[in-house]
C-alpha positions as a printed Julia matrix, in Angstrom:
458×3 Matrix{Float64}:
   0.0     0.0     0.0
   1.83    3.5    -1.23
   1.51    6.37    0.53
  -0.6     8.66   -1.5
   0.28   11.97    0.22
   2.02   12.69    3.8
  -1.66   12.14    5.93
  -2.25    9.03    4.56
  -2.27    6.13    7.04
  -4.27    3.65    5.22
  -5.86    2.7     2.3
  -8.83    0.43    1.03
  -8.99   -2.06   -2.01
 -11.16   -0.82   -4.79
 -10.77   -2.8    -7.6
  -8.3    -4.89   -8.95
  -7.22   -4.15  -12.77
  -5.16   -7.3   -13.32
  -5.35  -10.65  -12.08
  -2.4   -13.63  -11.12
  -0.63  -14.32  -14.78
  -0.86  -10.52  -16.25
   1.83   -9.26  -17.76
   2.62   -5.82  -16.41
   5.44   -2.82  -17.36
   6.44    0.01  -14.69
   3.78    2.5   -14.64
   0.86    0.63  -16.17
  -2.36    1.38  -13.35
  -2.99   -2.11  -11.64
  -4.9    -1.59   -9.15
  -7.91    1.6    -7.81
  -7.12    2.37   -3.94
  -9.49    4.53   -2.34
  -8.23    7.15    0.45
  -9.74    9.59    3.04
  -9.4    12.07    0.13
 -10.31   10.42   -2.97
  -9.63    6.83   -5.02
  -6.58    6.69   -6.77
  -5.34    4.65   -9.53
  -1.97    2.77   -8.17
   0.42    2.36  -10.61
   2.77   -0.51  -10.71
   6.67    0.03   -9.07
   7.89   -2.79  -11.67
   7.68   -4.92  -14.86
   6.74   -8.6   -14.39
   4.12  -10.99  -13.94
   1.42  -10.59  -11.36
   2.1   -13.59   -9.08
  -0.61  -12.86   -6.49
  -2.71  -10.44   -5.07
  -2.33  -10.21   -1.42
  -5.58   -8.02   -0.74
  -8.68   -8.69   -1.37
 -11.12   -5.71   -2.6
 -12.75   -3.69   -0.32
  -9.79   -4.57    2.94
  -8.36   -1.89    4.33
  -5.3    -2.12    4.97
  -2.29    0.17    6.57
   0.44    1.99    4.21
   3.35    0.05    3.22
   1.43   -3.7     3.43
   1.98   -5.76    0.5
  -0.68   -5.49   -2.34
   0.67   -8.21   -4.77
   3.52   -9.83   -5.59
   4.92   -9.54   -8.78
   7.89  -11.75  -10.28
  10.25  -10.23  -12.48
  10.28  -11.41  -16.05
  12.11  -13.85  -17.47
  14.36  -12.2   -19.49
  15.81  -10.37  -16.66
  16.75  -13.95  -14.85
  20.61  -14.27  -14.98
  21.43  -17.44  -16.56
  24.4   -19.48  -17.54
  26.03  -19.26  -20.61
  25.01  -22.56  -22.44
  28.57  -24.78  -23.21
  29.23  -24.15  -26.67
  28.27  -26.97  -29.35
  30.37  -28.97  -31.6
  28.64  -26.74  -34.08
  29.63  -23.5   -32.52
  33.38  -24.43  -32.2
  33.79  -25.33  -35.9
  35.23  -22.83  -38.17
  32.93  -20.81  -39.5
  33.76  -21.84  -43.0
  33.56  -25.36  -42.16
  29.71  -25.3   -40.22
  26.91  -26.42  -42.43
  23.91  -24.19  -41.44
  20.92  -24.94  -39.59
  17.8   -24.58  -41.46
  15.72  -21.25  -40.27
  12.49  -21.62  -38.68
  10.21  -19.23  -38.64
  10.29  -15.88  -36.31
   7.94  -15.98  -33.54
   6.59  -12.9   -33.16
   6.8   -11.05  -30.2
   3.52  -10.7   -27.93
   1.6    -7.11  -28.76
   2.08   -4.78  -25.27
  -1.1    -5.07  -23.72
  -1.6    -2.51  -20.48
  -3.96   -4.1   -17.51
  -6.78   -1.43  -18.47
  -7.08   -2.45  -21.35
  -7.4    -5.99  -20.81
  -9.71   -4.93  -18.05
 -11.91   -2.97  -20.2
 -11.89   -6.33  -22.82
 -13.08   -8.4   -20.38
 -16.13   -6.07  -19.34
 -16.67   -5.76  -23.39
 -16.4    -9.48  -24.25
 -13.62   -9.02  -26.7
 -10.62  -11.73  -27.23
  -7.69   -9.01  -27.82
  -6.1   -11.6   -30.19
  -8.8   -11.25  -32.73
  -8.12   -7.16  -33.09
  -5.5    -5.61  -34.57
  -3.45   -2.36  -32.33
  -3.45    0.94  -34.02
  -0.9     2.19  -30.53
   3.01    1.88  -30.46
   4.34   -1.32  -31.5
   0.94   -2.73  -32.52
  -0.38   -2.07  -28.73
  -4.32   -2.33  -28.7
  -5.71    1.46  -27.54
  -9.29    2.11  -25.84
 -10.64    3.17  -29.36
  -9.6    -0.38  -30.97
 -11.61   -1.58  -28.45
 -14.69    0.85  -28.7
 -14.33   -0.5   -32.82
 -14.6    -3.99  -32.09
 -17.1    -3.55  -29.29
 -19.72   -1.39  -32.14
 -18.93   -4.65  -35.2
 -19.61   -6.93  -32.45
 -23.28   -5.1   -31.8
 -26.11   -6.82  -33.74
 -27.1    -4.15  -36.52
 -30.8    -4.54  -35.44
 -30.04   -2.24  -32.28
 -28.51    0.6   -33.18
 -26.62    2.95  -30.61
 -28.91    5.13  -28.38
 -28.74    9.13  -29.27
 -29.92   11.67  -27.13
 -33.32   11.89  -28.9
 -34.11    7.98  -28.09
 -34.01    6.8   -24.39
 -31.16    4.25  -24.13
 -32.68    0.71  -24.01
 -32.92   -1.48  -20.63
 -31.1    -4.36  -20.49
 -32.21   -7.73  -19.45
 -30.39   -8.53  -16.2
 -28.03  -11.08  -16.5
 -28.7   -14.55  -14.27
 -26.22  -15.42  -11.39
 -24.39  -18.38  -12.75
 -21.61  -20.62  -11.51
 -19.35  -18.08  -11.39
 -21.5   -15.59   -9.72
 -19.35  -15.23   -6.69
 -16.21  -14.17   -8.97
 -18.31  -11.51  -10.82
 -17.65   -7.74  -10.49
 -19.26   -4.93   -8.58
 -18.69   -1.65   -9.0
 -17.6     0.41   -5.31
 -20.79    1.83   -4.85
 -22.77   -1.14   -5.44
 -20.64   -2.84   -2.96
 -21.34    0.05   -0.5
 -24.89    0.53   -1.26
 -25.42   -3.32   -0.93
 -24.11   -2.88    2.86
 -26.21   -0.06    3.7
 -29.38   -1.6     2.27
 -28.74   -5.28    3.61
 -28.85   -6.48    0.06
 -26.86   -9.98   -0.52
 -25.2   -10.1    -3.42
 -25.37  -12.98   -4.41
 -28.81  -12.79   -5.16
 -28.11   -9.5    -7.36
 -29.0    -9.65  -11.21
 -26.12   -7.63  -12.99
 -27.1    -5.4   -16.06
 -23.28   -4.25  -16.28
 -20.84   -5.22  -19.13
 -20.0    -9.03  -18.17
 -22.92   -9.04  -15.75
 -21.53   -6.67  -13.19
 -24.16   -5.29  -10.51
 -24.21   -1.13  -10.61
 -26.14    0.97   -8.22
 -29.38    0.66  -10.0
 -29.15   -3.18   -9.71
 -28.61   -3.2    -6.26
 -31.87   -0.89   -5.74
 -33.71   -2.92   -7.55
 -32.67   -5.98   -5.25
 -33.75   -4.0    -2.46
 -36.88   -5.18   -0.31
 -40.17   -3.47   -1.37
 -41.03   -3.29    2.36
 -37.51   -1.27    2.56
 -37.45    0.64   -0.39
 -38.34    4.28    0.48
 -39.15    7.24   -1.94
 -36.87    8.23   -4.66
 -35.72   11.49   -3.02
 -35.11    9.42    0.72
 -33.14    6.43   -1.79
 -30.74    8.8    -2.51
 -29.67    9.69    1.36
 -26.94    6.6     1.38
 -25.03    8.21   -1.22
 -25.49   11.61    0.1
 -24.59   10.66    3.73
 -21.49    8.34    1.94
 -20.1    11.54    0.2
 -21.04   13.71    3.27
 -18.77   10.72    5.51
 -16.07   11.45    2.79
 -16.21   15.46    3.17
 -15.48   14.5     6.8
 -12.97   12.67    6.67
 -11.06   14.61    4.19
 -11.2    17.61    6.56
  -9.89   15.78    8.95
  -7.25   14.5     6.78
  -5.86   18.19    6.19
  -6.59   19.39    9.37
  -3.79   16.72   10.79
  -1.85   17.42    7.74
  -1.57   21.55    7.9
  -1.34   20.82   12.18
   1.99   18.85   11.54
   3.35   21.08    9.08
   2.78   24.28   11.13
   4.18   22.26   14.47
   7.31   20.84   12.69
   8.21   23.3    10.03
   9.44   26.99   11.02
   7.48   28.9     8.61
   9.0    32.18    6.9
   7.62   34.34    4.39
   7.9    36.91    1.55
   5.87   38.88   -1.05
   6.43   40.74   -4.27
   3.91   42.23   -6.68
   4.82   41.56  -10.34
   4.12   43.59  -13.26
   1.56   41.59  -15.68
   1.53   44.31  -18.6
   3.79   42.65  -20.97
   2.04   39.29  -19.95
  -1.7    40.23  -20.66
  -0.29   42.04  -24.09
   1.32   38.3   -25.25
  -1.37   36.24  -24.08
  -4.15   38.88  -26.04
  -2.1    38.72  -29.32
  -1.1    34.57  -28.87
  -4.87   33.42  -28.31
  -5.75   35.61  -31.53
  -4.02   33.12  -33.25
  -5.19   30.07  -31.45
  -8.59   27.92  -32.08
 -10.89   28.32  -28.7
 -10.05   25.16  -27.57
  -6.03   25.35  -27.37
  -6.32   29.09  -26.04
  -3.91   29.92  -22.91
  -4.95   31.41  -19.66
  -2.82   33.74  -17.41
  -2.19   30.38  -14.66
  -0.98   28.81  -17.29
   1.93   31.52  -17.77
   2.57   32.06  -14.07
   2.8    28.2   -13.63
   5.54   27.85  -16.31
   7.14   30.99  -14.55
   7.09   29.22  -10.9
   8.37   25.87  -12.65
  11.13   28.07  -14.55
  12.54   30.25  -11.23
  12.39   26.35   -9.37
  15.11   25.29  -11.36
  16.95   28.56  -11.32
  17.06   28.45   -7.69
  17.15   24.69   -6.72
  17.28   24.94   -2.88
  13.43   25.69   -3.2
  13.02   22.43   -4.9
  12.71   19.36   -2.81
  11.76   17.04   -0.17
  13.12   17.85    3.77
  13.86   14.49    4.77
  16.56   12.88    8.02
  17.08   16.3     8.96
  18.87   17.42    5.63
  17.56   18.96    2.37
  17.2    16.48   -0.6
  17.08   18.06   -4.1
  15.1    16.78   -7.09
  16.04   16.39  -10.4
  13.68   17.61  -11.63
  10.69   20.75  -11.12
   6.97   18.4   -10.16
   5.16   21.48   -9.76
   1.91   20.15   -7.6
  -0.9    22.18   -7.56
  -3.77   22.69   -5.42
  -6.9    21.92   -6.86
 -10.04   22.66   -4.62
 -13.12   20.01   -4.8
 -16.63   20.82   -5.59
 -17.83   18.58   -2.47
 -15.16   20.6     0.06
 -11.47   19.88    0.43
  -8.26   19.81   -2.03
  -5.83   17.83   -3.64
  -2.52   18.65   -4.71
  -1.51   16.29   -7.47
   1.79   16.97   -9.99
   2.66   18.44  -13.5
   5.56   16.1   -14.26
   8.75   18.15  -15.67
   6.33   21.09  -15.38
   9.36   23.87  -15.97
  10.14   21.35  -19.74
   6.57   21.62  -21.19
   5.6    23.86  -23.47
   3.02   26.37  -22.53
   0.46   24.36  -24.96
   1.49   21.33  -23.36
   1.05   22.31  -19.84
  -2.07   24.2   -20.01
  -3.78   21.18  -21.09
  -2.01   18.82  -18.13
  -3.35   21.62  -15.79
  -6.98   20.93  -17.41
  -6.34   17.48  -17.24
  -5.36   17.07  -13.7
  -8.14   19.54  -12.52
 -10.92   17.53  -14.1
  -9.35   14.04  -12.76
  -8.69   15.48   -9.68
 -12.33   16.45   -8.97
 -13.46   13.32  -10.54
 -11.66   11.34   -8.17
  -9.15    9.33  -11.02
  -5.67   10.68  -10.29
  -2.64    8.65  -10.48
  -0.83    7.53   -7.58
   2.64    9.2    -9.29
   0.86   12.25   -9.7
  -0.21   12.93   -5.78
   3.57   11.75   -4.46
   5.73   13.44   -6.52
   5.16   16.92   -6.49
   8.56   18.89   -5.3
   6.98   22.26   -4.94
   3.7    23.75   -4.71
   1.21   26.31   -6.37
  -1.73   27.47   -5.06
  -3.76   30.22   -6.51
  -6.48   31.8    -5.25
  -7.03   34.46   -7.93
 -10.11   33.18   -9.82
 -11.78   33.46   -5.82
 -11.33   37.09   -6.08
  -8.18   36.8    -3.53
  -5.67   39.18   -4.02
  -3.13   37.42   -1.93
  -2.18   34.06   -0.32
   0.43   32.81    2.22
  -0.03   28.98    2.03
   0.77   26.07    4.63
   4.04   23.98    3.08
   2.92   20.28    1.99
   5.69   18.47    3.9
   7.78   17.18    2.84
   7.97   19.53    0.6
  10.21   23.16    1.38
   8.23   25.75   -0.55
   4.94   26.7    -1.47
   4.07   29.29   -4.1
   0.91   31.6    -3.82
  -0.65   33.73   -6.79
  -3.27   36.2    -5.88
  -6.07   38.11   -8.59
  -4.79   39.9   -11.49
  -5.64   43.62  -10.9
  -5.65   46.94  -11.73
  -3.22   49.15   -9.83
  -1.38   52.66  -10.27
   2.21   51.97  -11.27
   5.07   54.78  -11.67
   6.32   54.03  -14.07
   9.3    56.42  -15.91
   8.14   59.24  -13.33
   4.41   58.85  -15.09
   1.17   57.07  -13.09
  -0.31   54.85  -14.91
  -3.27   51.58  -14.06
  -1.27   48.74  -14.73
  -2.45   44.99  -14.22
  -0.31   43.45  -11.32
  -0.49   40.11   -9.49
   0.7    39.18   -5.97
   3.64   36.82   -5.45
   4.3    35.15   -2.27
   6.06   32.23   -1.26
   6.11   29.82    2.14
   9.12   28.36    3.27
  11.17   26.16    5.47
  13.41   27.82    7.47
  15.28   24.34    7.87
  16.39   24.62    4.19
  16.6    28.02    3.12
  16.45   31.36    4.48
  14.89   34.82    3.26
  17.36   35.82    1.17
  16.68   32.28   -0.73
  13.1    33.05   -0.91
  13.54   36.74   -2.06
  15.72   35.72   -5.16
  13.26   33.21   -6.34
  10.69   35.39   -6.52
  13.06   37.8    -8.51
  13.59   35.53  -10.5
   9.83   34.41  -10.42
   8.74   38.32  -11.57
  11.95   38.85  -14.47
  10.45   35.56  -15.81
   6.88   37.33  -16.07
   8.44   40.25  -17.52
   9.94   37.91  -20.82
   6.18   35.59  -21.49
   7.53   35.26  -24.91
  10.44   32.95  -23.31
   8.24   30.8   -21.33
């Protein structure tokens, strides 16, 4: 079990995305564990096979219990050199060749969600071809397959025509081994529903929500606004617990970090004036906003002044390699998240303006990455779109730094002996006094405002 973030203690099982005999590669997402703040997907440490799976789904378990085993592959076995053949010590000249057989050809890359989603579509993955790197089958080769393998007399729903109901699928043999989806599970428990008795209208027969209430006693069943207080009272459990979550978190970062502070106000002139004449040139879609630009700034003056990025960790300062600029998203139901741009000062501004949108709308969807909430090395919050003009953050330990950008407003500026309104943002950054002192903190935020004087460099 991974730590997902410095308050997490433990963790619970939410679904399983391979099974004992996958073939897995360092990074694919095995595995959906499910947090005080949200469920993440877990990606896997290694490449191998999946040996066994040493939790079950829906145990929770503490941090840093073993989840599966996993046995490296074969080809990474040391083994000894084979004594040479007769064959092999004849002259070259001499050695009649073997006849050639046939190449075998090497097994497609197939990543565990994939074959997950297969399974829940029906579809035997050797009977598609992969349109993905190195013939690798992609969601959409499945969606393909999945619409030939419909029988043309039912065509696909549209928004004008209701979607068809589908005829439950009967319990068989296998009924114990069949899926359910985390809130079916959960609902199934609060209702007293045994599912084993539960009809599944899922792909492959898997019970959903609406399956479970269906299963529910009549003499239970209550009115449609009062069926809808589990889920209400689960998500109001979760609000709960997350604020609980951060409220130990920000109480041990405030006890064991000194805190120390400083502020600038940067000029955003030359900054607005890009952006206008860039997104002029831009469809709708790709168009940049000003976080996007004062993100790539804070990545930038990270790795021009490196003591501000990294972990605090056996009482000395660790640097990273490379800028993980996390950033706090804030969730519709209450509470935040603070998951990672990877390489965020490397991206171009394109580039990271979509991961931004990307990690925003997973974040509040509850399907980040497990990578993407532990390896942020500095963080960004911004409070501007709230109407805030300023914020001094609490550090995420164990990070050393966090970065706060207010609104963008108007402001008189001398400027050249005139007064002019000028847009201006301000600049403020958190930091541990362990690692770095004020005169640290002021240059990076030097550095943080020459960098928002140059947007055509970012």
């Amino acid at each position: 079990m991974p730590v997902l973030g410095a308050d997490m203690d433990e963790g619970t099982v939410l679904e399983w995305l391979v099974k004992p005999g996958d073939e897995v590669r360092k990074g694919d997402v095995i595995a959906v564990i499910d947090t005080e703040k949200s469920a993440i997907e877990v990606e896997s440490f290694a490449a191998g096979t999946i040996k066994q799976l040493a939790v079950s789904v829906g145990e929770t378990v503490p941090v840093g219990t073993v989840l599966a085993i996993i046995a490296e592959p074969a080809g990474e076995r040391a083994e000894p050199a084979p004594a040479a053949t007769a064959a092999e010590r004849m002259p070259r000249e001499l050695a009649r060749p073997e006849p050639s057989t046939p190449a075998v050809p090497a097994p497609r890359p197939v990543s565990p969600v994939i074959r997950h989603r297969a399974r829940e579509l029906g579809i035997d993955l050797a009977t598609i071809g992969g349109t993905g790197p190195a013939g690798s089958v992609t969601g959409e080769d499945l969606e393909h397959a999945a619409a030939r393998l419909r029988p043309a007399a039912a065509p696909l729903p549209t928004a004008a025509s209701p979607r068809p109901a589908r005829s439950p699928q009967k319990p068989g043999p296998g009924a114990g081994r069949r899926r359910v989806t985390p809130l079916a599970r959960r609902l199934a428990a609060e209702l007293g529903v045994d599912l084993a008795a539960v009809a599944g209208t899922g792909p492959a027969g898997a019970i959903r929500e609406a399956d479970v209430r269906l299963a529910e006693p009549a003499g239970k069943r209550a009115a449609p606004a009062a069926a809808a207080a589990p889920a209400a009272r689960s998500a109001a459990e979760r609000n709960q617990s997350m604020r609980q979550a951060i409220a130990r978190l920000m109480a041990r970062s405030k006890r064991e970090i000194p805190h120390y502070y400083v502020s600038n106000t940067a000029d955003m002139t030359r900054v607005m004036s890009w952006l206008y004449d860039r997104n002029r040139e831009l469809e709708v879609s790709q168009r940049l906003v000003p976080a996007a630009l004062l993100l790539k700034a804070a990545a930038l003056a990270a790795r021009q002044v490196p003591q501000l990025n990294g972990y605090w960790e056996d009482d000395a300062f660790r640097p990273a390699e490379a800028v993980h600029l996390g950033v706090a998203v804030s969730l519709r139901g209450g509470g935040l998240l603070t998951p990672a741009i990877h390489d965020a000062a490397g991206l171009q501004l394109g580039e990271l303006m979509s991961r931004m949108r990307d990690l925003v709308t997973r974040a509040r969807s509850g399907r980040l990455r497990s990578s993407e909430l532990t390896d942020g090395t500095i963080t960004v919050t911004n409070l501007g779109d709230r109407g805030v003009e300023s914020v001094y953050g609490v550090i995420y330990p164990p990070q050393v730094a966090l970065v706060g950008f207010g609104r963008i407003i108007e402001r008189p500026v001398v400027v050249g002996g005139l007064v002019g309104a000028r847009p201006v943002v301000a600049t403020t950054l958190a930091a541990d006094h362990r690692a770095t002192d004020g005169y640290t903190g002021s240059r990076y935020l030097s550095v943080l405002g020459d960098l928002l004087q140059r947007p055509e460099e970012l």
